[in-house]
C-alpha positions as CSV (number, residue, x, y, z in Angstrom):
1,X,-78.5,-57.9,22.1
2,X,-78.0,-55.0,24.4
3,X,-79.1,-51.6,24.0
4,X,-75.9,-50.2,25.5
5,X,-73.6,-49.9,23.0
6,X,-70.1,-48.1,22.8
7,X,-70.4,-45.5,20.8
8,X,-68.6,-45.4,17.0
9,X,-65.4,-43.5,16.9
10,X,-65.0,-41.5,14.1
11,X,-61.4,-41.7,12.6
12,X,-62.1,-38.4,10.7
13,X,-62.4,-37.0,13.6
14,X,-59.5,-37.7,15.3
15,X,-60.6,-40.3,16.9
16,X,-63.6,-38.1,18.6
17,X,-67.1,-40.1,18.7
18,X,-69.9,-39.5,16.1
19,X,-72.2,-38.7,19.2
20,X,-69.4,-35.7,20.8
21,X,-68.7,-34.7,16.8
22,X,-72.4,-34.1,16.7
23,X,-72.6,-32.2,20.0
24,X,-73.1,-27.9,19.1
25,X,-70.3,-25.8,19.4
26,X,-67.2,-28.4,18.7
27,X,-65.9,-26.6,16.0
28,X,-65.2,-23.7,17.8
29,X,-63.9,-25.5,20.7
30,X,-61.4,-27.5,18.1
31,X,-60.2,-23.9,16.4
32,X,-59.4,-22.5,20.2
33,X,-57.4,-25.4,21.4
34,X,-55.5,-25.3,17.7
35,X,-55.0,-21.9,18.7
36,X,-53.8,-22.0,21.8
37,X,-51.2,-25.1,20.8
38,X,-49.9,-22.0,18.3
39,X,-49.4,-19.9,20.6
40,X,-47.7,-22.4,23.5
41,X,-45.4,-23.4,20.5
42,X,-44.3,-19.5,19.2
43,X,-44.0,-18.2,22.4
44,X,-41.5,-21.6,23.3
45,X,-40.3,-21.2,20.1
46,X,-39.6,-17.0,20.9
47,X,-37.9,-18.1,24.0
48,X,-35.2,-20.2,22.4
49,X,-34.3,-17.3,19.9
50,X,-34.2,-15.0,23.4
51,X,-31.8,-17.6,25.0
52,X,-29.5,-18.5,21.6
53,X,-29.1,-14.6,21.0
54,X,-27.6,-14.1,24.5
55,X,-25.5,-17.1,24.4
56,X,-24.2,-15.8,21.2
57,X,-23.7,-11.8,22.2
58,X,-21.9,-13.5,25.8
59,X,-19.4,-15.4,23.6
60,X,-18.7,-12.6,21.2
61,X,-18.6,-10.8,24.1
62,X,-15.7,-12.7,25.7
63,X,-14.2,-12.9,22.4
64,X,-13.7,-9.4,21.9
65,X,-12.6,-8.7,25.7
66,X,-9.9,-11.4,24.8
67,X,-8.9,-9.4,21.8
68,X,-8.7,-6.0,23.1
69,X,-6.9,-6.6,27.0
70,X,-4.5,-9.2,25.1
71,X,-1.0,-7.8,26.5
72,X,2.5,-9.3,26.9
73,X,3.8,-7.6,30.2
74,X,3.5,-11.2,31.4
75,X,5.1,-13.8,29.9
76,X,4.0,-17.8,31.4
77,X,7.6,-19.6,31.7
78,X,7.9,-23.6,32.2
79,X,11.7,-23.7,33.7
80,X,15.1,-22.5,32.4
81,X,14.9,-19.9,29.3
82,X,16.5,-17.6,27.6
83,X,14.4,-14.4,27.9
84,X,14.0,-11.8,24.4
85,X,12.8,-8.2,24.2
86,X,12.6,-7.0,20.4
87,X,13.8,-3.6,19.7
88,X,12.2,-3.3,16.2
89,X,11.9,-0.3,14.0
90,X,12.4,3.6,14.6
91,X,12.9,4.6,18.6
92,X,10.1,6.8,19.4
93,X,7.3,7.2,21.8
94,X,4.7,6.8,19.6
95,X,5.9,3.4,18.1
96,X,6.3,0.0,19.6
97,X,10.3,0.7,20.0
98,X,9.6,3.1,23.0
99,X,11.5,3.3,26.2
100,X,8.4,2.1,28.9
101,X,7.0,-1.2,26.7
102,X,11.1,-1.9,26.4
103,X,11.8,-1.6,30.1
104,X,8.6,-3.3,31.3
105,X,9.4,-6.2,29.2
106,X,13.1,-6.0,30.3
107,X,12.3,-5.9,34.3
108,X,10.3,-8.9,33.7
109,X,12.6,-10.7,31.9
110,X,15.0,-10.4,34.6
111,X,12.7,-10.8,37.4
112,X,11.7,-13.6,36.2
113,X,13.9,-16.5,38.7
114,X,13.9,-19.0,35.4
115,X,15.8,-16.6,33.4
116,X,19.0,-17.8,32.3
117,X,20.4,-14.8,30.5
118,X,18.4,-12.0,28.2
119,X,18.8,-10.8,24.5
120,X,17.8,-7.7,23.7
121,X,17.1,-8.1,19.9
122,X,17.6,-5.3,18.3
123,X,16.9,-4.5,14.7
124,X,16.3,-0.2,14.4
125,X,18.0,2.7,12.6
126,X,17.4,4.8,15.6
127,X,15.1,7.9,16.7
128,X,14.8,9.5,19.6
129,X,18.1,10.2,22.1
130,X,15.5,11.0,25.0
131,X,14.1,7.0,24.6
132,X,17.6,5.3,23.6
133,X,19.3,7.4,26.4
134,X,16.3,6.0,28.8
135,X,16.9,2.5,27.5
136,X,20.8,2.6,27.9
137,X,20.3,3.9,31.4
138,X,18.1,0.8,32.4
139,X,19.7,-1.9,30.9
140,X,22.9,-1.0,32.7
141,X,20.6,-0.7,35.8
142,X,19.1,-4.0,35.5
143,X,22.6,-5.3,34.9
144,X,24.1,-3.9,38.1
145,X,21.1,-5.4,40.4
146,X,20.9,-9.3,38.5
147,X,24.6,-9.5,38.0
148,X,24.0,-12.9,37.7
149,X,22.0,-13.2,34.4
150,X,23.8,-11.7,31.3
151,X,22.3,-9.2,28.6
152,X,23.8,-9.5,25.2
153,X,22.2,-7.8,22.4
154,X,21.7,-9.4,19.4
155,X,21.7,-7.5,15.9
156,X,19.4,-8.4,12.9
157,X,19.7,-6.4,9.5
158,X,20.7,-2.9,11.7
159,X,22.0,-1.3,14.9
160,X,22.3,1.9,14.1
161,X,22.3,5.6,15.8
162,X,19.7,5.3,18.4
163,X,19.9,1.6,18.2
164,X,23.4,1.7,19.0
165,X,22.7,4.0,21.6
166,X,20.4,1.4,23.5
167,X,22.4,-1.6,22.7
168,X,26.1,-0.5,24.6
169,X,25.1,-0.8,27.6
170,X,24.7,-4.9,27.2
171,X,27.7,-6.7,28.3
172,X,28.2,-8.0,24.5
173,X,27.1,-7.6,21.4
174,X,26.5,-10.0,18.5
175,X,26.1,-9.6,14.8
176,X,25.7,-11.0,11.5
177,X,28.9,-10.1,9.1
178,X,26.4,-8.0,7.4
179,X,24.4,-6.1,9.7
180,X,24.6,-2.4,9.7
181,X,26.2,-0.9,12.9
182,X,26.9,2.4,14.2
183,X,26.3,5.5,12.7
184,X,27.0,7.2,15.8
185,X,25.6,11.0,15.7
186,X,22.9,13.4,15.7
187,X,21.2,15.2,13.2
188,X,18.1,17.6,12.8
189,X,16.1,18.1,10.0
190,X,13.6,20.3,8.6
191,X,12.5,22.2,5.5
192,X,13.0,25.7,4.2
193,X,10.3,27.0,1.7
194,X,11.3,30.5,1.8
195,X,12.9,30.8,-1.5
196,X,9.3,28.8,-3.0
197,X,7.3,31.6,-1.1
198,X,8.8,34.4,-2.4
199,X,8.1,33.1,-6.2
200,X,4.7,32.3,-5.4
201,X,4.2,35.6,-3.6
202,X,3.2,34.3,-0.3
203,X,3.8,36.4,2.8
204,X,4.5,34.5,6.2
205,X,2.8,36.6,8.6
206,X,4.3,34.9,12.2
207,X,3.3,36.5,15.6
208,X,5.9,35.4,18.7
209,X,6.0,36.2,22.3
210,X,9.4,35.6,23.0
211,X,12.8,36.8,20.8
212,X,13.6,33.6,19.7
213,X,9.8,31.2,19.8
214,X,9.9,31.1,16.3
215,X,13.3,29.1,15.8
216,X,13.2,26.2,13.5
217,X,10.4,27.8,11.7
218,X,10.1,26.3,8.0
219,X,8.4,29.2,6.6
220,X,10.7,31.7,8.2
221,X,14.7,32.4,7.3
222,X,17.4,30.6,8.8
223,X,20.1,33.5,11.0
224,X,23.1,32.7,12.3
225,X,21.8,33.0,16.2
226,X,19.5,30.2,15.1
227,X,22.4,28.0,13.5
228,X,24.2,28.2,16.0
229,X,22.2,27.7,19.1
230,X,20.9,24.5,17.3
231,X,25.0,23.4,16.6
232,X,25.5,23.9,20.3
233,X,22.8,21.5,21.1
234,X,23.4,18.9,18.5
235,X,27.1,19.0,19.5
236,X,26.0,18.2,23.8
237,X,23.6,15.1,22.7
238,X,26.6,14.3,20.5
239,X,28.9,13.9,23.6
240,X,26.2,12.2,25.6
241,X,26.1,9.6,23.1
242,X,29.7,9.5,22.6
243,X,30.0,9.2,26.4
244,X,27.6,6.3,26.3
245,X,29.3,4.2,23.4
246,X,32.8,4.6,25.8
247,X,31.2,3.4,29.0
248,X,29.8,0.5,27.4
249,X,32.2,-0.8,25.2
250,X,35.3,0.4,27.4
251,X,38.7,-0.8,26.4
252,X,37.1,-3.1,23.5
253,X,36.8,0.1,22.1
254,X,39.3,0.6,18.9
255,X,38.4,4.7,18.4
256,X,39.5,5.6,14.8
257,X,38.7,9.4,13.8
258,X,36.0,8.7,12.1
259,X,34.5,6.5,14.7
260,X,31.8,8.9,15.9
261,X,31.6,10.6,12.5
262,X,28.3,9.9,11.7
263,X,30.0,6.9,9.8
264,X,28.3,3.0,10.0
265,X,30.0,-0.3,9.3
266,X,28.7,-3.7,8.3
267,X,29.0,-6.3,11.4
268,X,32.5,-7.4,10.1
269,X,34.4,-4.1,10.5
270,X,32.3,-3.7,13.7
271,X,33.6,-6.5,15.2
272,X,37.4,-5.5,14.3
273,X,36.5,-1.7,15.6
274,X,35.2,-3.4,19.3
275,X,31.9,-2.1,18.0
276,X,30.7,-5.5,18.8
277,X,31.9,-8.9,20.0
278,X,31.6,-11.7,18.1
279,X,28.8,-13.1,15.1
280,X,25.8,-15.2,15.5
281,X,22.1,-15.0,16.0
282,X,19.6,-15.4,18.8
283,X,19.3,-18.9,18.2
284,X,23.4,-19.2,18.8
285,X,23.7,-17.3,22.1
286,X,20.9,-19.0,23.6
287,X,22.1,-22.6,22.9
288,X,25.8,-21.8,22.8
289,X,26.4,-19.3,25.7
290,X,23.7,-19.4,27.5
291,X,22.7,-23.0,27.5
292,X,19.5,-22.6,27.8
293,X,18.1,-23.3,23.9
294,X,14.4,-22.0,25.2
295,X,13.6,-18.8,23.9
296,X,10.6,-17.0,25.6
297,X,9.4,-13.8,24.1
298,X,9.1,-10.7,26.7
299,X,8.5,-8.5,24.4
300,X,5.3,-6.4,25.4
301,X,2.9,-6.6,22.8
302,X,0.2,-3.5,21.5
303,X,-3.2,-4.3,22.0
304,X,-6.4,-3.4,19.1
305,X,-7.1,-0.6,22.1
306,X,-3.6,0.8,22.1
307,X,-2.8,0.2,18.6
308,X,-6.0,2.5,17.9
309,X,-5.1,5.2,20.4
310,X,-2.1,5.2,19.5
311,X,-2.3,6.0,15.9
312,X,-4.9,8.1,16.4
313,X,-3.1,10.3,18.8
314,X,-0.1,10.3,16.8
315,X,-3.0,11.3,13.8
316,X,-4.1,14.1,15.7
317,X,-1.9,14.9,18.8
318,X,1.0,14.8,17.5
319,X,0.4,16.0,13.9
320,X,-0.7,19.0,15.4
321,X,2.1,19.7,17.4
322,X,4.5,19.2,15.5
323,X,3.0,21.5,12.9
324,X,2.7,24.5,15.5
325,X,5.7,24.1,17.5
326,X,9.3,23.6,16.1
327,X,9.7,22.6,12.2
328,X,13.0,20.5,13.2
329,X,13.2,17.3,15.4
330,X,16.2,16.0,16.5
331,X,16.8,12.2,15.8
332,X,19.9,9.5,16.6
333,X,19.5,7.8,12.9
């Protein structure tokens, strides 16, 4: 037999020989490479968290930049359409029925070449005569320059005041039998809490610069000057309006005396006063007059960002102003 003989491998040992197992120092040798392989595999491990956190904070990243600069000044078409601008809710500056998201979304639905003809949905009691008179004044701009592409309006449960205001400029207008039209006037209200002050013993201590700064105060008394001045310009915003309705609606026009009374009509009588021109929805006038069934939505929707600013400025901004300057707005509603 030979004297040189392999050496027994002992499986205990993973797999090391009974001669290396029995060399000094192995166990301390074995503990640093388990080490080490602890180390490599945490540190690989710490890596991966590194590179799955920053995948994740890039996608909710994206997410919320989606979110907040979603807007709808442009609208993606795919051929002929019928273009639709909502004019929802009370006309103000501070609410999605203002005059610059209406006109943006109206001078893209018309400079859009795939346009067939636009409906200006409207469904508002009114609000402001500055932003109806701005929207009136475009729409029958925008109607002189495409001559070609017709704006009806279309009415939902009201067209009323400042509504009205906006909407007869369109060529035509279409109702249901009961929708609520006209109401064509101008009112401003306010409180008086004089009478409540005096009972209570409260004193309104108000210091002006000017004779009459402190009109429309609702802690102050009402005089005559102040009635009257406030008539006078009531009574001009009155005429504008009436001056409006008459230009639009022109010889369809059937003026009774009560016509710009204040006074409103369901769709029916509207239709017999030449309020309006015929009944049906948007669905109708797309399919029916225009022809082209494809209704494509122009309307220029509020971001998270503007919805917040918004409401807070209206919070804050406007809250205070309103509270230091006049006591009395004036509204088409």
């Amino acid at each position: 037999m030979s004297d040189n003989l392999t050496p027994e491998k002992d499986p205990a040992s993973g797999g090391r020989s009974r001669a290396s197992a029995d060399q000094p120092g192995w166990e301390r040798a074995a503990l640093e490479r388990i080490a080490l392989e602890a180390i490599t595999e945490q540190r690989a491990a710490r890596r991966w968290r590194i590179f799955f956190r920053f995948v994740f904070l890039a996608v909710l990243a994206l997410a919320i930049w989606g979110v907040l600069s979603f807007s709808g000044e442009r609208v993606a078409t795919t051929g002929r359409h019928t273009a639709m601008i909502s004019l929802d809710g009370e006309i103000a500056t501070d609410t999605n029925a203002n005059a610059e998201d209406v006109n943006t979304a109206l001078d893209s639905a018309f400079e859009d070449s795939d346009t067939a003809g636009v409906i200006l949905y409207c469904n508002s009691p009114g609000g402001s005569p500055v932003q109806a008179g701005i929207i009136n004044s475009e729409v029958r701009r925008l109607r002189g320059k495409y001559p070609s592409i017709p704006l009806y309006v279309v009415v939902g449960d009201m067209c009323a005041s400042g509504g009205y205001y906006a909407a007869a400029a369109a060529e035509k207008i279409y109702v249901d039998k009961a929708s609520i039209v006209g109401s064509i006037g101008v009112l401003m209200d306010s409180f008086g809490f004089t009478g409540l002050m005096d009972k209570l013993g409260i004193q309104r201590r108000l210091h002006t610069s000017g004779e009459n700064k402190g009109f429309f105060d609702p802690f102050s008394p009402e005089t005559p000057k102040m009635d009257e001045h406030a008539q006078a310009m009531l009574d001009q915003i009155h005429a504008q309006f009436i001056d409006a309705v008459r230009q639009g609606r022109g010889k369809r026009l059937h003026e009774t005396p009560d016509m710009f009374s204040g006074l409103f009509w369901t769709g029916q009588k509207s239709v017999e006063l030449g309020l309006a021109d015929g009944f049906g929805d948007a669905d109708y006038v797309a399919r029916e007059i225009f022809k082209a069934p494809d209704i494509v939505d122009y309307t220029v929707k509020e971001s998270i960002t503007d919805r917040v600013a918004r409401k807070f400025g209206a919070a804050v901004g406007a809250g205070a102003v309103r509270a230091m300057a006049l006591g009395a707005k004036m509204n088409l509603r």
